[in-house]
N, CA, C and O atoms as CSV, one atom per row, in Angstrom:
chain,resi,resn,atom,element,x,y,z
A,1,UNK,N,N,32.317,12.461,-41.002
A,1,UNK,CA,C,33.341,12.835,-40.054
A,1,UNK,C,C,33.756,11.620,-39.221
A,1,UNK,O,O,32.892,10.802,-38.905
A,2,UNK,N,N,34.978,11.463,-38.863
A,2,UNK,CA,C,35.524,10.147,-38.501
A,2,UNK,C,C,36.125,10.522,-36.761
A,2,UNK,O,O,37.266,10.982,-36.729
A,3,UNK,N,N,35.562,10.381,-35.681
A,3,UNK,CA,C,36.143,10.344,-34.289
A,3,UNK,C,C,37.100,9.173,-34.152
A,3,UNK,O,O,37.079,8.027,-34.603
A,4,UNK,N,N,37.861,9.776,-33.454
A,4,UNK,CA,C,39.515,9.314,-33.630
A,4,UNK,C,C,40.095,9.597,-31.907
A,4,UNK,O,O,40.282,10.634,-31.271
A,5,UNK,N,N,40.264,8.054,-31.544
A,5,UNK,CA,C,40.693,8.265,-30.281
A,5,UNK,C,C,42.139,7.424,-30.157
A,5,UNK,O,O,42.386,6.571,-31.010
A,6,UNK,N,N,42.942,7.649,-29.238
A,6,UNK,CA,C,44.104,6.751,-29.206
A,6,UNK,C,C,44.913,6.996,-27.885
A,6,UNK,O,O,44.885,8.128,-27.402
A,7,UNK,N,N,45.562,6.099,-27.331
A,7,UNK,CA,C,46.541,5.981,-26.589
A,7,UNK,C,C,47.857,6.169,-26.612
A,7,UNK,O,O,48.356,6.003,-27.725
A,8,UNK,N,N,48.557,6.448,-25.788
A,8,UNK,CA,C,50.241,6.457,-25.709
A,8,UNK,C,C,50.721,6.372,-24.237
A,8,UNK,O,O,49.859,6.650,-23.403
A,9,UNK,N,N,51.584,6.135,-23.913
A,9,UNK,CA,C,52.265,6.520,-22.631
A,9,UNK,C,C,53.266,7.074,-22.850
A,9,UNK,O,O,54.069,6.827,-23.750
A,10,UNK,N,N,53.345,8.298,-21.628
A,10,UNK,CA,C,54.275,9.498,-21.699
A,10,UNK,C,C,55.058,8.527,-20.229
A,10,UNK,O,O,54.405,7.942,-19.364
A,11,UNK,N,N,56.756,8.607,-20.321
A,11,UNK,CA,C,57.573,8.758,-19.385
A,11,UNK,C,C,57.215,9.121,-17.988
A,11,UNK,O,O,57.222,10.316,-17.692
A,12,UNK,N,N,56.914,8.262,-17.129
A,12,UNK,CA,C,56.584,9.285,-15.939
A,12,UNK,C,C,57.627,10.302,-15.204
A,12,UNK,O,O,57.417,11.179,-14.367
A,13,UNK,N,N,58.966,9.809,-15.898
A,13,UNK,CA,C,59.877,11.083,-15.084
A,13,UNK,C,C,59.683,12.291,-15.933
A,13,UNK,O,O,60.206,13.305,-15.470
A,14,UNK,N,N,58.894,12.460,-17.355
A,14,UNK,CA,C,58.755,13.656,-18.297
A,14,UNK,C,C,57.656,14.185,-18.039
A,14,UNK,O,O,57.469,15.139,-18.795
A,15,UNK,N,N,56.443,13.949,-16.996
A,15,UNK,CA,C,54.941,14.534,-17.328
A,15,UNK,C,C,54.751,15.994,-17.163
A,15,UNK,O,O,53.899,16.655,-17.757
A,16,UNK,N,N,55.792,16.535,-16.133
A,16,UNK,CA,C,55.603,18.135,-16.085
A,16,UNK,C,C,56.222,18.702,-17.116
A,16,UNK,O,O,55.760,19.767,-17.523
A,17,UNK,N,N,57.470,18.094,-17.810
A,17,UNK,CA,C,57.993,19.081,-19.090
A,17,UNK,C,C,56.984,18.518,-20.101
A,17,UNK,O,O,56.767,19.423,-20.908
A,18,UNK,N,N,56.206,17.326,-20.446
A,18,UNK,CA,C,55.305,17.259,-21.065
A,18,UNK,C,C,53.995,18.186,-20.952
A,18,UNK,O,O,53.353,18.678,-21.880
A,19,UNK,N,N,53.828,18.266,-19.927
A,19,UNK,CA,C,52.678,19.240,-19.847
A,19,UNK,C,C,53.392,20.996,-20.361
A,19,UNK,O,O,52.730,21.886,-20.896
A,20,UNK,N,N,54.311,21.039,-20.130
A,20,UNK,CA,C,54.532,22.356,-20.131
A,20,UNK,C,C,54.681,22.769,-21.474
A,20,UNK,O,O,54.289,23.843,-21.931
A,21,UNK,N,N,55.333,21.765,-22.157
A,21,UNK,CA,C,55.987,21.885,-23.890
A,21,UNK,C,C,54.239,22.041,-24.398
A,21,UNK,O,O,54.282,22.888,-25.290
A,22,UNK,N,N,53.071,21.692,-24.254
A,22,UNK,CA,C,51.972,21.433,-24.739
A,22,UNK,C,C,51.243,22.991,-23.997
A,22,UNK,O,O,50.022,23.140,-24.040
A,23,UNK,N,N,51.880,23.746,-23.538
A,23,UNK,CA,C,51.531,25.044,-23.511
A,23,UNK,C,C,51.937,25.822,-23.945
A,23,UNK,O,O,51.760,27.016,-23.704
A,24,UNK,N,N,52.948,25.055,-25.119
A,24,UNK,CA,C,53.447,26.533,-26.034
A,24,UNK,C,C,53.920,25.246,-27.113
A,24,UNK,O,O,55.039,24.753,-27.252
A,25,UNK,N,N,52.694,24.924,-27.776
A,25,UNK,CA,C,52.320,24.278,-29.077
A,25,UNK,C,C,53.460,24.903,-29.956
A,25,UNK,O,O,53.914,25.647,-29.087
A,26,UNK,N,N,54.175,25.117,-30.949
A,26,UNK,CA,C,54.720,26.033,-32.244
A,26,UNK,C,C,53.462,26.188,-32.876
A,26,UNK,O,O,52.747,25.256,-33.243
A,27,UNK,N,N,53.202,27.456,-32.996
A,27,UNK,CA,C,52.571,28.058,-33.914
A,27,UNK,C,C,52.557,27.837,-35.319
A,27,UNK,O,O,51.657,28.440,-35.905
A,28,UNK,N,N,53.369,27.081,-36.076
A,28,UNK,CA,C,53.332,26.393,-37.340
A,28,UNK,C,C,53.164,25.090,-37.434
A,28,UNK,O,O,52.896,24.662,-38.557
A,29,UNK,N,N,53.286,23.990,-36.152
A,29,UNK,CA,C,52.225,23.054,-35.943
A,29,UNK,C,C,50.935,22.971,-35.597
A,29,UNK,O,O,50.195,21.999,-35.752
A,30,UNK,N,N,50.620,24.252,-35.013
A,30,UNK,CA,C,48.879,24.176,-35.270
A,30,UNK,C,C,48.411,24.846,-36.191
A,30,UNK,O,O,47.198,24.675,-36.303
A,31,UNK,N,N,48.968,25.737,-37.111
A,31,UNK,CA,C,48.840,25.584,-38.584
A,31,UNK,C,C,48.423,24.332,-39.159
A,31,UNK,O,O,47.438,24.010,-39.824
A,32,UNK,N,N,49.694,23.546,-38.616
A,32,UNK,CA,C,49.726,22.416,-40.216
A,32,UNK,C,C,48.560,21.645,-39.551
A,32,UNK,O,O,47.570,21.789,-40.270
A,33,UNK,N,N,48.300,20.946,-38.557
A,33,UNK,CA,C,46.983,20.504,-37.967
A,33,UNK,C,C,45.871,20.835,-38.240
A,33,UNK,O,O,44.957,20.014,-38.322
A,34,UNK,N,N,45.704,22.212,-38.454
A,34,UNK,CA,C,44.389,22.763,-38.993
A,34,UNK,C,C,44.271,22.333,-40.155
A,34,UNK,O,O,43.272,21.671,-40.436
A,35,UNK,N,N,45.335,22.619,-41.194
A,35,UNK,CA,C,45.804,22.536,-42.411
A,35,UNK,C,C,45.182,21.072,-42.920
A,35,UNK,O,O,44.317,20.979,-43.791
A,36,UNK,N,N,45.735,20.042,-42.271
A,36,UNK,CA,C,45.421,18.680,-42.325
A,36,UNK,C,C,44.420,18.018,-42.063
A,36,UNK,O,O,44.329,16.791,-42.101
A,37,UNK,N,N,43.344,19.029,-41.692
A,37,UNK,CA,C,42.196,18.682,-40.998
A,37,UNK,C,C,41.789,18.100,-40.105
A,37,UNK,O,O,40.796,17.381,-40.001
A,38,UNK,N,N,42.992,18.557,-38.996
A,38,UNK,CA,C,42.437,17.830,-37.453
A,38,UNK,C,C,42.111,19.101,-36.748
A,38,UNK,O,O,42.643,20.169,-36.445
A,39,UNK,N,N,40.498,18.199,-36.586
A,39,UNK,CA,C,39.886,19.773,-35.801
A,39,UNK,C,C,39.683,18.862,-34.111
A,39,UNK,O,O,40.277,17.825,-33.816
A,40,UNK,N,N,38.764,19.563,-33.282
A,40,UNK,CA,C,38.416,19.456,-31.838
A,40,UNK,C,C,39.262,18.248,-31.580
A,40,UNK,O,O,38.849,17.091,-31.646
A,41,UNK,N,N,40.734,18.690,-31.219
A,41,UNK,CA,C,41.670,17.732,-30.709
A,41,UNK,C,C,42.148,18.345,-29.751
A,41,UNK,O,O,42.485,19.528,-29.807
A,42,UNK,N,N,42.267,17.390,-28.429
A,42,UNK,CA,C,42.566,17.096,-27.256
A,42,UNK,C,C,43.419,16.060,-26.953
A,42,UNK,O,O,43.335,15.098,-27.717
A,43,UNK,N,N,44.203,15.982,-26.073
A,43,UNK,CA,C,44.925,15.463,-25.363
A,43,UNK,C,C,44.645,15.238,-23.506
A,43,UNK,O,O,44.506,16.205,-22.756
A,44,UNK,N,N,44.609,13.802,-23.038
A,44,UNK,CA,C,44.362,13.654,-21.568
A,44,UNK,C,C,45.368,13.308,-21.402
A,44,UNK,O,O,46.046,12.702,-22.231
A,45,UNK,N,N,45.815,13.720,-19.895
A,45,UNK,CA,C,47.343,12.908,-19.340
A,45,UNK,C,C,46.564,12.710,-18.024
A,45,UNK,O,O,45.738,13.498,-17.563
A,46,UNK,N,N,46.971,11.492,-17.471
A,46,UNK,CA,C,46.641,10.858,-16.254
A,46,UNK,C,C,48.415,11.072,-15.461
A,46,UNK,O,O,49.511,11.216,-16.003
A,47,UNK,N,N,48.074,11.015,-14.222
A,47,UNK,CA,C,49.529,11.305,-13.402
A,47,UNK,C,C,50.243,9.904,-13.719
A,47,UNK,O,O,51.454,10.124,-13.739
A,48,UNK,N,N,49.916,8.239,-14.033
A,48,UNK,CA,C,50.636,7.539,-13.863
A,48,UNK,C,C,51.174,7.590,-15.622
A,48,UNK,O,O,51.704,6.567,-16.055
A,49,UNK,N,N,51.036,8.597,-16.411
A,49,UNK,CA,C,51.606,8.780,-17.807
A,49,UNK,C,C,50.594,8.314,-19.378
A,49,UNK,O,O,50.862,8.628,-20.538
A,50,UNK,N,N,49.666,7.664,-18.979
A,50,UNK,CA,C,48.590,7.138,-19.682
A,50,UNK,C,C,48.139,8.572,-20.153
A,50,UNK,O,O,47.534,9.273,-19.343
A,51,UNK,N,N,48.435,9.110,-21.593
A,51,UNK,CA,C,47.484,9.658,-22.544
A,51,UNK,C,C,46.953,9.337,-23.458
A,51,UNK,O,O,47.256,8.582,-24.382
A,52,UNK,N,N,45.773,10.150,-23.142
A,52,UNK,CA,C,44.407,9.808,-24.077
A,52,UNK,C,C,44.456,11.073,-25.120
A,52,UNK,O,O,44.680,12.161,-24.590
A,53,UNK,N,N,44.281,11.058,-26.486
A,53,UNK,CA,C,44.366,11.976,-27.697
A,53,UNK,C,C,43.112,11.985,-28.050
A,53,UNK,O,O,42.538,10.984,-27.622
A,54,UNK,N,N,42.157,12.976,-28.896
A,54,UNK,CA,C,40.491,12.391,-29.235
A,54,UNK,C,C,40.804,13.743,-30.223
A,54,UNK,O,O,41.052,14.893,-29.863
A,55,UNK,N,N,40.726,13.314,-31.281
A,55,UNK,CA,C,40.293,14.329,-32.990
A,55,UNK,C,C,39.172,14.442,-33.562
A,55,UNK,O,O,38.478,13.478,-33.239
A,56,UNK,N,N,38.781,14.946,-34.066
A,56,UNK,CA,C,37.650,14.856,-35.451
A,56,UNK,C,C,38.188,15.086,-36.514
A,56,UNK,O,O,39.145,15.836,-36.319
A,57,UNK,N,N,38.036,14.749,-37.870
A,57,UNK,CA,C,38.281,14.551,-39.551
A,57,UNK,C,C,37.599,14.034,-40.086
A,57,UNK,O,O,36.809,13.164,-39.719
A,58,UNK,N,N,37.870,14.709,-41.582
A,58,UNK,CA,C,37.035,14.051,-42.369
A,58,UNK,C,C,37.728,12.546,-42.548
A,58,UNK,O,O,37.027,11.544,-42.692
A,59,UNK,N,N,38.957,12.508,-42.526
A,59,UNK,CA,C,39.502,11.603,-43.251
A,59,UNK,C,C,40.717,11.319,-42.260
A,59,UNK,O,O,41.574,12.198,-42.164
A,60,UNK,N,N,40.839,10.229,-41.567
A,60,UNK,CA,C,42.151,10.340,-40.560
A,60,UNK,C,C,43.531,10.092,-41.391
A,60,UNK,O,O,44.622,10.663,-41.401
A,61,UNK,N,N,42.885,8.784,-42.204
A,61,UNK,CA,C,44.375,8.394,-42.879
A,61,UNK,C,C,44.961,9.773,-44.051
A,61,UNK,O,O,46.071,10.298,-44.132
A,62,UNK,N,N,43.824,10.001,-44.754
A,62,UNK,CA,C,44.467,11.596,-45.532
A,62,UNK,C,C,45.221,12.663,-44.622
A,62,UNK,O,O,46.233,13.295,-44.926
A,63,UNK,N,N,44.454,12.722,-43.371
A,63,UNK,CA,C,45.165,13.581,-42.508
A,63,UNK,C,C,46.156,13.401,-41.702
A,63,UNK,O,O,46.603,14.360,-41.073
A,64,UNK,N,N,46.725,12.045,-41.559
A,64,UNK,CA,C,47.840,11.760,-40.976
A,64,UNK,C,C,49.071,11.767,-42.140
A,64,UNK,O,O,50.282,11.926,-41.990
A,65,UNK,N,N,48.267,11.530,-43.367
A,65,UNK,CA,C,49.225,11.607,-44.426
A,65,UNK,C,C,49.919,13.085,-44.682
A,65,UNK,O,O,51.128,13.302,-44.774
A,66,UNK,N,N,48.873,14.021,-44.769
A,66,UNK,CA,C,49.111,15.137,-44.930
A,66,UNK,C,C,50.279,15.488,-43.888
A,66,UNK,O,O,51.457,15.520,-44.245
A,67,UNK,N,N,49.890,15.736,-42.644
A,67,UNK,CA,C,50.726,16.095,-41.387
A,67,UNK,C,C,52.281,15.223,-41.768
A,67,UNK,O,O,53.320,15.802,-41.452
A,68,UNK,N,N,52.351,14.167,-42.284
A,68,UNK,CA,C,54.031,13.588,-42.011
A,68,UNK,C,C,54.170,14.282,-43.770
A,68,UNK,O,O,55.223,13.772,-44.153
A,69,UNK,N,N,53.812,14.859,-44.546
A,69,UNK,CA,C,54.198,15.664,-45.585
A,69,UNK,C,C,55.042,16.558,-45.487
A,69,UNK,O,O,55.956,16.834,-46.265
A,70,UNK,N,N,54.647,17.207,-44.171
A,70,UNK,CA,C,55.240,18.469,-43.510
A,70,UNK,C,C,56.481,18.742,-42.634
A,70,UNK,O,O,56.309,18.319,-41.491
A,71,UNK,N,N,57.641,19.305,-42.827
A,71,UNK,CA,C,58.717,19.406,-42.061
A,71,UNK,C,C,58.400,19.956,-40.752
A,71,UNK,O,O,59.192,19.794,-39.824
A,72,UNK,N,N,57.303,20.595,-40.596
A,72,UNK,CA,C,57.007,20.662,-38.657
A,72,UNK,C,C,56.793,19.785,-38.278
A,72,UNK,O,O,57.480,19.460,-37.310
A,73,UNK,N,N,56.030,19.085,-38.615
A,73,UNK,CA,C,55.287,17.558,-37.938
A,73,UNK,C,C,56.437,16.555,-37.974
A,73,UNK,O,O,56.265,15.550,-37.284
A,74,UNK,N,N,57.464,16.640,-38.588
A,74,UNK,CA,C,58.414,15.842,-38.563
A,74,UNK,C,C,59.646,16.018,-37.335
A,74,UNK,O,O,60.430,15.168,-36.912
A,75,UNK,N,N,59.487,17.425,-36.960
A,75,UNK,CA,C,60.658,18.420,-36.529
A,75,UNK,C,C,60.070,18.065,-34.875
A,75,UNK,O,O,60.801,17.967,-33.889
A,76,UNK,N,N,58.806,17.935,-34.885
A,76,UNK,CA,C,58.387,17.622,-33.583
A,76,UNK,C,C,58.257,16.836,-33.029
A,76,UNK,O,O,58.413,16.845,-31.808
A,77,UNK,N,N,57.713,15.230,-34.115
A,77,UNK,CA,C,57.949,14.213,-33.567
A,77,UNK,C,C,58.864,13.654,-32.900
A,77,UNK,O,O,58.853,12.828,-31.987
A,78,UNK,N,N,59.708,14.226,-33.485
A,78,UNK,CA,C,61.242,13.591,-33.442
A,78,UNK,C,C,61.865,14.871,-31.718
A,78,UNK,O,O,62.517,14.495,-30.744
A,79,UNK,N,N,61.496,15.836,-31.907
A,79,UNK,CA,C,61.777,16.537,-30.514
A,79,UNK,C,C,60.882,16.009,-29.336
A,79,UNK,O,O,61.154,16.041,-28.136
A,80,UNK,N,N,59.759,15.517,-29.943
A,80,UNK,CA,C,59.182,14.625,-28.738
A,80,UNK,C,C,59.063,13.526,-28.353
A,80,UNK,O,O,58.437,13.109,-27.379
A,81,UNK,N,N,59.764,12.900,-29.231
A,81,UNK,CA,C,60.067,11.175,-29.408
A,81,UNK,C,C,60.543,10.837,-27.914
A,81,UNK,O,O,60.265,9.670,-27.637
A,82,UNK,N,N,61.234,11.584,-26.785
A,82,UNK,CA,C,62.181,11.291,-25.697
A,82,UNK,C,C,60.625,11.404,-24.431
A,82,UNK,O,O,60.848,11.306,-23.224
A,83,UNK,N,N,59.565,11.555,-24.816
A,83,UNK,CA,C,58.596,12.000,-23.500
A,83,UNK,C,C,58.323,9.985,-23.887
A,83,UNK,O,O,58.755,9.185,-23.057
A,84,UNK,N,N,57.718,9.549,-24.963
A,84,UNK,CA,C,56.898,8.679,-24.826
A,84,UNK,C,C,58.115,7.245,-24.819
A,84,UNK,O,O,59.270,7.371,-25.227
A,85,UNK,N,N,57.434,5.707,-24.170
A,85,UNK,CA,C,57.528,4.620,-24.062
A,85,UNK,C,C,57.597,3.937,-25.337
A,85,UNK,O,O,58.228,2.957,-25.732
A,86,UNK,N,N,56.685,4.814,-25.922
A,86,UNK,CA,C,57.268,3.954,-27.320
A,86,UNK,C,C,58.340,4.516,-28.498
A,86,UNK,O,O,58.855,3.819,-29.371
A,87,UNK,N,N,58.513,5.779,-28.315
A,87,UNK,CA,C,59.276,6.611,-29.196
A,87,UNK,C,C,58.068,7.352,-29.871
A,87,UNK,O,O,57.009,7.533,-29.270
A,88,UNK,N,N,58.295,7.772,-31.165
A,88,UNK,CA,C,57.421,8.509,-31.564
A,88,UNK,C,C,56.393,8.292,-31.620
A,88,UNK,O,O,55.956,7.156,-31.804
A,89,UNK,N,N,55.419,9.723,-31.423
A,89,UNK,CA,C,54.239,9.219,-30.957
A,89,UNK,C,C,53.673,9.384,-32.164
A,89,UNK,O,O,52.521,9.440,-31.736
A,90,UNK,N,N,53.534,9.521,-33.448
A,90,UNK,CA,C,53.028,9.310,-34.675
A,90,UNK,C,C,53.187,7.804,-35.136
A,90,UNK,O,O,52.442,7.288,-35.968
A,91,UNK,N,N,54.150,7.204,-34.561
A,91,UNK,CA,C,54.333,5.761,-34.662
A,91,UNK,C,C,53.768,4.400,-34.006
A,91,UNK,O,O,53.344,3.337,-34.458
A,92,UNK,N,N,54.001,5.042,-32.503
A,92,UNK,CA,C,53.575,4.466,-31.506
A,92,UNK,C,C,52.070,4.666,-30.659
A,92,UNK,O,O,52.030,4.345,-29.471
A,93,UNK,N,N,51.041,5.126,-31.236
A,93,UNK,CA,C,49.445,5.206,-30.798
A,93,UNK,C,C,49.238,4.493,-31.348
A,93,UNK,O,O,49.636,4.160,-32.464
A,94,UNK,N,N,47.954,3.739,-30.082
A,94,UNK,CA,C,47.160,2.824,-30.215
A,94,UNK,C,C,45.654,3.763,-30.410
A,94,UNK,O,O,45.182,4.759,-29.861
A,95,UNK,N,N,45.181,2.737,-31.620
A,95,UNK,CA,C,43.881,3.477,-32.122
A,95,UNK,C,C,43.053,2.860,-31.016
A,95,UNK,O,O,43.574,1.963,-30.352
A,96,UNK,N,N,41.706,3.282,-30.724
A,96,UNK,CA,C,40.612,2.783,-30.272
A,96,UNK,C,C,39.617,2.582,-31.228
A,96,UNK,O,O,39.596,3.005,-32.384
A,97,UNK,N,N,38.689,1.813,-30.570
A,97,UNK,CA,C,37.405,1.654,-31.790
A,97,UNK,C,C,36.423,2.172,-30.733
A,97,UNK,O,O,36.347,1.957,-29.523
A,98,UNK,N,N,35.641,2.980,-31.633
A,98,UNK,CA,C,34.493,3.265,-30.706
A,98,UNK,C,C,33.343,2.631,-30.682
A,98,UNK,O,O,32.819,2.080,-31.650
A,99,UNK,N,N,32.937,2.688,-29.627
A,99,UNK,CA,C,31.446,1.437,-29.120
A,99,UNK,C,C,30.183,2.231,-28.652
A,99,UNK,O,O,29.108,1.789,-28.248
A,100,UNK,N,N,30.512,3.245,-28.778
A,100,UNK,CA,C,29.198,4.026,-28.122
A,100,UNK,C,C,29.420,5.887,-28.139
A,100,UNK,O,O,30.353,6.487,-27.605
A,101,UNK,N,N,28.139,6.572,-28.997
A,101,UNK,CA,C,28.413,7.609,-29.281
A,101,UNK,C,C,27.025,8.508,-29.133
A,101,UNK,O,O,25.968,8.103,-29.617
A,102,UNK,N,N,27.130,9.817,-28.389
A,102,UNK,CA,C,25.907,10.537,-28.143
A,102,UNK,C,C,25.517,11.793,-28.862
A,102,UNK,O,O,26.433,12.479,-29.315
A,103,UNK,N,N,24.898,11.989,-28.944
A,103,UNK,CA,C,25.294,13.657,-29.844
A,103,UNK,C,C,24.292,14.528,-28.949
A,103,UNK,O,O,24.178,15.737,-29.148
């Protein structure tokens, strides 16, 4: 299983419609997420726009492959492309490496 962490920055004039759009997920993107095998995924937002994302998979690159296969994952990026600094956020995350892990 592969832990999977990454960065983005969200718009700080977007963080409340960001937060809000992320309380009503589409129901056929957390399908295809499951689908793709991203399980215990989270999202952090800090008030100055700094989010933190953290997944588990077996396989990140199969599962990122899988997810841009899919016309939801495409349909959303692109509807959420206007929150983040870099544009899409399938494009624009920064991976982390991890240095230290507890179980």
């Amino acid at each position: 299983m592969e832990r999977v962490c990454f960065l983005l920055k969200v718009r700080p004039d977007r963080l409340d419609e960001y937060r809000e759009r992320h309380r009503h997920v589409w129901p056929e993107m957390l399908d295809a997420l499951r689908g793709a095998g991203w399980r215990n995924y989270s999202l952090f937002l800090s008030d100055d726009g700094l989010l933190v994302g953290y997944l588990e998979t077996d396989d990140f690159e199969a599962a990122q492959r899988a997810m841009a296969a899919t016309g939801v994952s495409a349909r959303w990026e692109t509807d959420m492309a206007p929150f983040f600094e870099s544009g899409r956020a399938d494009q624009g995350r920064v991976l982390l490496g991890e240095v230290f892990h507890l179980d």
